[in-house]
VEXDREN-2710 file (C-alpha; in Angstrom, 1 decimal):
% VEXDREN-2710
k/r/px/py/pz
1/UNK/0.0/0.0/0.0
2/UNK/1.6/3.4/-0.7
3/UNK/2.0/5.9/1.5
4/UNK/-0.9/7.8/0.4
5/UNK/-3.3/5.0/0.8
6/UNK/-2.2/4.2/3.9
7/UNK/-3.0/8.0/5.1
8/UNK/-6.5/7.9/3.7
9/UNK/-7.4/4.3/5.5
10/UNK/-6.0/5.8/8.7
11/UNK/-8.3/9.2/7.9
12/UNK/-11.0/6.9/7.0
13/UNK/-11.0/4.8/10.3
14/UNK/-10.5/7.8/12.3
15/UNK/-13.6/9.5/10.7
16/UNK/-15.8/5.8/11.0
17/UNK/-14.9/6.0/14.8
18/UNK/-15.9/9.3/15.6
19/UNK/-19.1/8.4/13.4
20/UNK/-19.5/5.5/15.7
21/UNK/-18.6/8.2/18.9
22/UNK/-21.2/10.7/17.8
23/UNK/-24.0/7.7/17.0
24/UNK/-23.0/6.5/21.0
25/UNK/-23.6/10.2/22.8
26/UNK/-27.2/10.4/20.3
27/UNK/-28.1/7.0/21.9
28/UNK/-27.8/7.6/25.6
29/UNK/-27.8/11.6/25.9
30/UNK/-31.0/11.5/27.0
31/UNK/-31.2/7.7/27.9
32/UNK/-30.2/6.1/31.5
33/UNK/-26.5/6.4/31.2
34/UNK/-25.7/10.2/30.8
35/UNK/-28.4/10.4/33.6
36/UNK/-26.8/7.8/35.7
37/UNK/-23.3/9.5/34.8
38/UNK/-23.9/12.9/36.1
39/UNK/-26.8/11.8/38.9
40/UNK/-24.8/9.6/40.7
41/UNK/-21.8/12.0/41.2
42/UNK/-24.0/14.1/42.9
43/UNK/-24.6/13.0/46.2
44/UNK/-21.2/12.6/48.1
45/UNK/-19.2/16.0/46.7
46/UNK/-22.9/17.3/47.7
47/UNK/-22.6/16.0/51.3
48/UNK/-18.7/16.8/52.1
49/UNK/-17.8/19.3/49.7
50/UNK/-19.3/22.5/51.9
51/UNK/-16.5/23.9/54.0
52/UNK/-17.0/24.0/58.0
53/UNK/-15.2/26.5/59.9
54/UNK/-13.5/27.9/56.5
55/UNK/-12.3/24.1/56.3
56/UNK/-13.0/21.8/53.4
57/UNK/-13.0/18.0/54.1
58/UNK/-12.1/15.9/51.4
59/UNK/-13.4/12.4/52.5
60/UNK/-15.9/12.6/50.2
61/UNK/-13.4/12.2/47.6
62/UNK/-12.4/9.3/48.9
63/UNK/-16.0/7.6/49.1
64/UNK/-17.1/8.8/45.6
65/UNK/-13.9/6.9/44.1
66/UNK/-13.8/3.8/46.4
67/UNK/-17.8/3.2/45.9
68/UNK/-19.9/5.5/44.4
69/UNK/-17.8/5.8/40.8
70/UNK/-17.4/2.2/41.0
71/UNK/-21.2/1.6/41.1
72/UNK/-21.9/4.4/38.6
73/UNK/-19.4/3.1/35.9
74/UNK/-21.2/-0.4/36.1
75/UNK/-24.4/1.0/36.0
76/UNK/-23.4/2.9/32.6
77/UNK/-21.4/0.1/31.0
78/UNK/-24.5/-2.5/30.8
79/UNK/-27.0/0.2/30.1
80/UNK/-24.8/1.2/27.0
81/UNK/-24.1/-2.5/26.0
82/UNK/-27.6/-3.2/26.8
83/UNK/-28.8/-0.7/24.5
84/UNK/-27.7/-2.7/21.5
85/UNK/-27.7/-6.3/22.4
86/UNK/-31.5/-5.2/22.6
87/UNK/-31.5/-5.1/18.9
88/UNK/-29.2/-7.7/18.0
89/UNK/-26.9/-5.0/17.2
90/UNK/-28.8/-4.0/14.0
91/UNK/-28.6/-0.4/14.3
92/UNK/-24.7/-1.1/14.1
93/UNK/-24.5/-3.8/11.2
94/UNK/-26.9/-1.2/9.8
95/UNK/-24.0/1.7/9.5
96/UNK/-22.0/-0.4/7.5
97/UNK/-18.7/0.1/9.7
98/UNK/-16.5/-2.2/11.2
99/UNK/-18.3/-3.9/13.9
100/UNK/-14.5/-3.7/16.4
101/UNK/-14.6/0.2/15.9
102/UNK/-17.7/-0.1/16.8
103/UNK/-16.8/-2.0/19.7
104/UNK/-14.2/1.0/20.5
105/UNK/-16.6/3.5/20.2
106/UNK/-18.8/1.9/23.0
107/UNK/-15.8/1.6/24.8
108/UNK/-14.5/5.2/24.9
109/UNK/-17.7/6.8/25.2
110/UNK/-18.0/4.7/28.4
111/UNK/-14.8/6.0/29.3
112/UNK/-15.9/9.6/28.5
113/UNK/-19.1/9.1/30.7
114/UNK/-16.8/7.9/33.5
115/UNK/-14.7/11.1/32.8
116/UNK/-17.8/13.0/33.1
117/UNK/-19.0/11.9/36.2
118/UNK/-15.4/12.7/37.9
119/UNK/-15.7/16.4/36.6
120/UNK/-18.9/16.8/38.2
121/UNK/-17.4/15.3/41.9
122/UNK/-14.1/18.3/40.6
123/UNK/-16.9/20.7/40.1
124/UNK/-19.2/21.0/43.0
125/UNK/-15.2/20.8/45.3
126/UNK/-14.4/23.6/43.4
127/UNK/-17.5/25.2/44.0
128/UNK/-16.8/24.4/47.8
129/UNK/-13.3/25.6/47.9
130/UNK/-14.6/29.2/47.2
131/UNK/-16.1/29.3/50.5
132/UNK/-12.9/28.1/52.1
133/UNK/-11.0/30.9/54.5
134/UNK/-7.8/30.1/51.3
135/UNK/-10.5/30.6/48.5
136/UNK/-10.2/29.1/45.1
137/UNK/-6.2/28.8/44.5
138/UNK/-4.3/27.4/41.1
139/UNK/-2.5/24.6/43.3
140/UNK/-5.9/23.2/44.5
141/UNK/-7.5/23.4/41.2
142/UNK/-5.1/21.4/39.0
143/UNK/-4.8/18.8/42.4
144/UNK/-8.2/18.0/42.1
145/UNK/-8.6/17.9/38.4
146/UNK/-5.1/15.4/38.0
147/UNK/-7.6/13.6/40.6
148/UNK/-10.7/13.3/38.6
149/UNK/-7.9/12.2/35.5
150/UNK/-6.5/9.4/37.6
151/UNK/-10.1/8.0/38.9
152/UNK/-10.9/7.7/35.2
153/UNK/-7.6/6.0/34.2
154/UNK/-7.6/3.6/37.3
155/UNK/-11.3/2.7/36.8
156/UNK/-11.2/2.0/33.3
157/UNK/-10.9/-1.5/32.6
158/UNK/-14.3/-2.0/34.0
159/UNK/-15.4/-0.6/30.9
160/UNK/-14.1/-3.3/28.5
161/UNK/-15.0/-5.8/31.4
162/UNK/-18.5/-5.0/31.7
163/UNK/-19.3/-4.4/27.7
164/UNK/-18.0/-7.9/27.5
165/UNK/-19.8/-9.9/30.2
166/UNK/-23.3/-8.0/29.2
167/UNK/-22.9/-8.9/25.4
168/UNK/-21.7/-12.1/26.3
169/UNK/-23.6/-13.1/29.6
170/UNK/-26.6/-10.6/30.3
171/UNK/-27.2/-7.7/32.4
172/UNK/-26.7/-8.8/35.6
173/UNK/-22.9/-10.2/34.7
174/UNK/-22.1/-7.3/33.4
175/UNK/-23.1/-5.2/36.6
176/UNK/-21.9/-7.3/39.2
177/UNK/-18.7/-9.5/37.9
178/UNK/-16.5/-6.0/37.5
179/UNK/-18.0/-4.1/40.0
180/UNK/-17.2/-6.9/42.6
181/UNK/-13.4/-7.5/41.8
182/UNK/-13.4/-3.6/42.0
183/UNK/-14.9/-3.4/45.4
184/UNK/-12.8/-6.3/46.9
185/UNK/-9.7/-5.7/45.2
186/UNK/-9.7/-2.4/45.9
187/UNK/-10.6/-2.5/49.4
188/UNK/-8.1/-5.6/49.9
189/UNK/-5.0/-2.7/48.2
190/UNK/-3.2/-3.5/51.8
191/UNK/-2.7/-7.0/51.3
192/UNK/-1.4/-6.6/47.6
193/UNK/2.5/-6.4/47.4
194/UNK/2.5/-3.7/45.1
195/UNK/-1.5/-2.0/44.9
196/UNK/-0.6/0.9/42.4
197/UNK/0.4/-2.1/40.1
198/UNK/-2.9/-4.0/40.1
199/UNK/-5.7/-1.6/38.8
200/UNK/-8.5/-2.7/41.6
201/UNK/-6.2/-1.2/44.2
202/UNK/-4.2/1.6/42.1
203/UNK/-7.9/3.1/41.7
204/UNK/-8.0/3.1/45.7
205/UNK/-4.3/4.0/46.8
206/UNK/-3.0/6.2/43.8
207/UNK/-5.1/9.2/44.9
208/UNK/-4.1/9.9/47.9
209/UNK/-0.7/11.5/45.9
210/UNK/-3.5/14.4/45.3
211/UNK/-6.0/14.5/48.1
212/UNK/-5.4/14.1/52.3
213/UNK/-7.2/11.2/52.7
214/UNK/-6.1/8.0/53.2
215/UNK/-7.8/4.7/51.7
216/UNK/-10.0/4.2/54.4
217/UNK/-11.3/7.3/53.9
218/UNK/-10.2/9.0/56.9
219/UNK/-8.3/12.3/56.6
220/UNK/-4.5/12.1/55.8
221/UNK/-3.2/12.9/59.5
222/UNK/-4.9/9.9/60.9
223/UNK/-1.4/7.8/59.9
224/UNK/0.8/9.8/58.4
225/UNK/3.6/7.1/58.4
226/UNK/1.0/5.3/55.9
227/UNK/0.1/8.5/53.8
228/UNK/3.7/9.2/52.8
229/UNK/4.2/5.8/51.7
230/UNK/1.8/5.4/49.0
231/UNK/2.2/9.1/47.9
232/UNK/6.3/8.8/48.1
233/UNK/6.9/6.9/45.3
234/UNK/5.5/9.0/42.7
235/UNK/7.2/7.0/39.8
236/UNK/5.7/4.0/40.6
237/UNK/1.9/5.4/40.9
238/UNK/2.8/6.0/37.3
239/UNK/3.8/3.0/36.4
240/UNK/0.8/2.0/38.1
241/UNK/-1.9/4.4/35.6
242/UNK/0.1/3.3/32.4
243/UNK/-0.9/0.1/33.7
244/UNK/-4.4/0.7/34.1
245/UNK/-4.5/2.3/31.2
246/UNK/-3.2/-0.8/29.2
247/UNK/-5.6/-2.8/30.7
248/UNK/-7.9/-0.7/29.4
249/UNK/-6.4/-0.7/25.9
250/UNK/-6.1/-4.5/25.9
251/UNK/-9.4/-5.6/27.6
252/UNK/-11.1/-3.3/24.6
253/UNK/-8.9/-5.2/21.9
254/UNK/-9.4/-8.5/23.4
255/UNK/-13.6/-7.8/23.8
256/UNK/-14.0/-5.7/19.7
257/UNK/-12.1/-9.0/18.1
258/UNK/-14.5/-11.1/20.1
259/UNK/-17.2/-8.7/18.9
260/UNK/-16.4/-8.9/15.4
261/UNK/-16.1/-12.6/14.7
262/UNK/-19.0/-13.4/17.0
263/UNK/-21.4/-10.8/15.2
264/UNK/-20.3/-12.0/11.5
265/UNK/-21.1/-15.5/12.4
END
């Protein structure tokens, strides 16, 4: 293939999957899971993010990220593989696109819902923090925001998880398989050798390198001697989301090739 023709395939599959992106976001803007994204966020930044005393507590950080976004980014995943397995996928063997971009597409608009729902928790904190006796500061801003970016990166292999196990098993898999190896593995991150390695635990231990709270959700000052190790070793929390993010990457490979041959069956 000349270089040329290789430049127009790539322009041609780029333009297919943001086809496939936009055809996603019609489906479920006004459907269960843009509701789900955005409603569930709401409740714990709602309840801790106030100040008291010109003192913001960020705990509630720590229980939107260990449960609530876990819950939430179940919830979203099934209803958007639901959604077409409904159908027998014939609104997407009806665009005439390649049934893994496809695949992708559900994938990463998962992953933008996800996203979504973390800049709504980074939001209503900032909202907060202007009530605070410091006010609304640069240093505070971007440590939240690099928060919401790191619950969407450690969280995200339930999406390829739970798109597979509702297309393949129902509903019910789908919701409950991912979002129980979350909860345990991420609330077992002390008996794991290295937790910002495995991405059940990185997605419970990583942010506390941005936030004062520790794991259990109590404030950072609790156990110090247990806060600066997991936020000393700020290569290895790194490591830790290029991991996550890989298992993202290859989970969503893994489930579109399984998509594709099964659908053209």
């Amino acid at each position: 293939m000349s270089a040329r023709g290789g430049l127009g395939a790539r322009i041609s599959a780029s333009a297919t999957l943001r086809s496939c992106l936009r055809a996603e976001a019609m489906k479920s803007r006004r459907g269960a899971p843009a509701r789900l994204a955005v409603a569930m966020a709401l409740p714990m930044p709602l309840l801790g993010a106030m100040p008291y005393m010109g003192v913001q507590s960020f705990s509630s950080w720590n229980y939107w990220y260990a449960l609530f976004l876990p819950v939430t980014l179940s919830l979203v995943t099934a209803c958007v593989a639901q959604a077409d397995a409904r159908t027998r996928m014939r609104g997407m063997l009806g665009l005439g696109v390649s049934l893994s971009r496809g695949w992708w597409a559900k994938a990463l608009w998962c992953l933008a819902l996800c996203a979504a729902s973390n800049l709504v928790v980074f939001a209503i904190y900032l909202l907060g923090s202007s009530f605070t006796a410091q006010g609304i500061t640069a240093a505070g801003t971007l440590t939240m925001l690099c928060c919401a970016g790191v619950n969407t990166i450690a969280s995200a292999w339930m999406v390829p998880a739970g798109l597979f196990l509702t297309a393949r098993l129902g509903m019910l898999a789908g919701i409950f398989a991912p979002l129980a190896l979350q909860l345990v593995g991420g609330f077992a991150w002390s008996l794991v050798p290295v937790p910002q390695l495995f991405p059940p635990s990185a997605a419970m231990v990583i942010p506390t390198l941005f936030i004062p709270v520790l794991p259990s959700g109590e404030p950072l000052t609790a156990d110090m001697s247990l806060g600066g190790a997991l936020a000393a070793d700020g290569m290895l929390a790194l490591a830790g989301l290029a991991v996550c993010a890989l298992a993202f990457v290859a989970l969503t490979a893994a489930g579109a090739a399984w998509f594709a041959r099964s659908e053209e069956r």
